[in-house]
C-alpha positions in Angstrom: 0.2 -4.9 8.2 3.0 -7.4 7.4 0.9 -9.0 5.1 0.4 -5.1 3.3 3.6 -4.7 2.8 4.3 -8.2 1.5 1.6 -7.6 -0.8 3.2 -3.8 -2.1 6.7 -5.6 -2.2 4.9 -8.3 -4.7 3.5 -6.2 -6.6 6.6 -4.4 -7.2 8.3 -7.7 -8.0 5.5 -8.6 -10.8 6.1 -5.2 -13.0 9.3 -5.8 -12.4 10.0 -9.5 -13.0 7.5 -8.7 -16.7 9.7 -5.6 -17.3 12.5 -8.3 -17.4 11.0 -10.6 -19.2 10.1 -8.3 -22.1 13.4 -7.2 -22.1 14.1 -10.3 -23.4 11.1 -10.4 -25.9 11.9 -6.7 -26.6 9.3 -5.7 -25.1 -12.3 8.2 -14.5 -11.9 9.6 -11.9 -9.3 9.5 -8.9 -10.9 7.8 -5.7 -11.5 10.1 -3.0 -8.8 10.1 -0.3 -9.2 11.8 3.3 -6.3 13.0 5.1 -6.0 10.8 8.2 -5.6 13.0 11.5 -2.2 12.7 12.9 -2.4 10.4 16.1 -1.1 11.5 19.5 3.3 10.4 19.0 3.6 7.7 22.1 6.0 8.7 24.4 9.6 8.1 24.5 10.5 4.1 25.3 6.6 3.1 24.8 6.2 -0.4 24.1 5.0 -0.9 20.5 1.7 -2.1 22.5 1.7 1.3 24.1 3.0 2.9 20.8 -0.3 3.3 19.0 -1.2 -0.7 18.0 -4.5 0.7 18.4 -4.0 2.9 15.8 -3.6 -0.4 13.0 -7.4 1.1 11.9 -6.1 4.0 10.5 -3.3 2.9 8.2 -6.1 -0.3 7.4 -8.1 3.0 6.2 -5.0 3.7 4.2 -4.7 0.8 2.2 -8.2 0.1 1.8 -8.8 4.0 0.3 -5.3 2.9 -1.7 -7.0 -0.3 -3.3 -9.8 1.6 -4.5 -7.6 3.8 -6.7 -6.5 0.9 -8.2 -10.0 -0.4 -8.7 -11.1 2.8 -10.1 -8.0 2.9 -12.9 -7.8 -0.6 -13.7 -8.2 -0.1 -17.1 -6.3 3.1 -17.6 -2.8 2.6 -16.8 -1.7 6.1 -17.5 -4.5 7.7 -14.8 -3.3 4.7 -12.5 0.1 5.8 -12.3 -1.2 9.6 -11.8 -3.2 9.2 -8.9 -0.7 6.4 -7.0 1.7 9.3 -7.0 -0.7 11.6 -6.2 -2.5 9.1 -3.2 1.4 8.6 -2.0 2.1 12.1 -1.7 -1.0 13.2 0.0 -0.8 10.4 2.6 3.1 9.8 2.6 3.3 10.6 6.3 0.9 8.0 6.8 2.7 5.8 5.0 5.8 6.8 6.8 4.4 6.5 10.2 2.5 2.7 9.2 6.1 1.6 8.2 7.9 2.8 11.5 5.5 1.3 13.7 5.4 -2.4 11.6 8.8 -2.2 12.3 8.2 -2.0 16.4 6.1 -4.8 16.6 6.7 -8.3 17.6 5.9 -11.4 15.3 2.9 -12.1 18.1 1.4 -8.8 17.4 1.8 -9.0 13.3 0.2 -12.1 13.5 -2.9 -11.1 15.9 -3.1 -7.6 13.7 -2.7 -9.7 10.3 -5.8 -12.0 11.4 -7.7 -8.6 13.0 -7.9 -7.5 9.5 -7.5 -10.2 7.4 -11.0 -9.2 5.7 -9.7 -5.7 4.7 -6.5 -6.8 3.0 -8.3 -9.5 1.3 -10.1 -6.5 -0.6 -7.3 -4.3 -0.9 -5.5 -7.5 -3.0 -8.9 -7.9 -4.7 -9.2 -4.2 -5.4 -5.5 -3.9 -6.8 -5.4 -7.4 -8.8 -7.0 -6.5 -12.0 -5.1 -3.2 -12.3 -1.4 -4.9 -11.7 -2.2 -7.4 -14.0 -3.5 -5.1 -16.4 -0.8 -2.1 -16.3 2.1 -4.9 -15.0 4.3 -3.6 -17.8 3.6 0.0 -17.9 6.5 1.9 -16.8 4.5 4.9 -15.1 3.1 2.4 -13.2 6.0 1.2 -12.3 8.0 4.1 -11.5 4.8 5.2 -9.0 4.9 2.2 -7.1 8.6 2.3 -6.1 7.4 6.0 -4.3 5.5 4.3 -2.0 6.9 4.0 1.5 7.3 0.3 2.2 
């Protein structure tokens, strides 16, 4: 999941590194989503081993469902930045609860958890490249992106 979140953080950095950049030049349909069932909360002092690391599959579900959007609006920026706000807000609890937990775990389990699904987040960047680099400097984009929960 650390390697997610690296990702979403530079992504953010592109548009907004090119919105810079051009400051100085002077510058289909939505994917499906499905609600992910709320998992069992781990009890109080539970080791982030204990605290749902099983659980990694679901917010992988997340971010694979999240690259398809992009896939599916790489070439319309304005329906891109549409249904990342939408995607956010219908899984933003999700998002919430993915960025809680990365923050409980050690380095050791990051790493093992990176490798686990080192497959899925290699299509998720794959999924999300050509739309970033196409809609890089569109500003709807831009502003939908800094709503997600990283």
């Amino acid at each position: 999941m650390r390697t997610l979140a690296i990702a979403l953080f530079s992504m953010a950095l592109l548009v907004g590194c090119k919105k810079k950049e051009e400051a100085k030049k002077d510058e289909t349909k939505p994917a499906e989503t499905t609600q992910p069932t709320e998992a069992p909360k781990p009890a109080e002092g539970a080791t982030p081993a204990a605290a749902g690391v099983g659980d990694a599959q679901k917010y992988v579900d997340l971010m694979v469902n999240f690259g398809k959007v992009f896939a599916a609006d790489a070439k319309d920026c304005g329906k891109l930045a549409t249904d990342i706000k939408k995607y956010v807000a219908d899984n933003r609890a999700t998002f919430e609860e993915m960025k809680a937990r990365d923050g409980k775990m050690t380095p050791e389990q990051k790493k093992a958890e990176d490798e686990k699904f080192k497959p899925q987040m290699e299509q998720f960047m794959k999924d999300m490249q050509p739309a970033m680099e196409n809609c890089k400097t569109n500003k709807d984009v831009e502003a939908a992106m800094k709503d997600v929960p990283m």
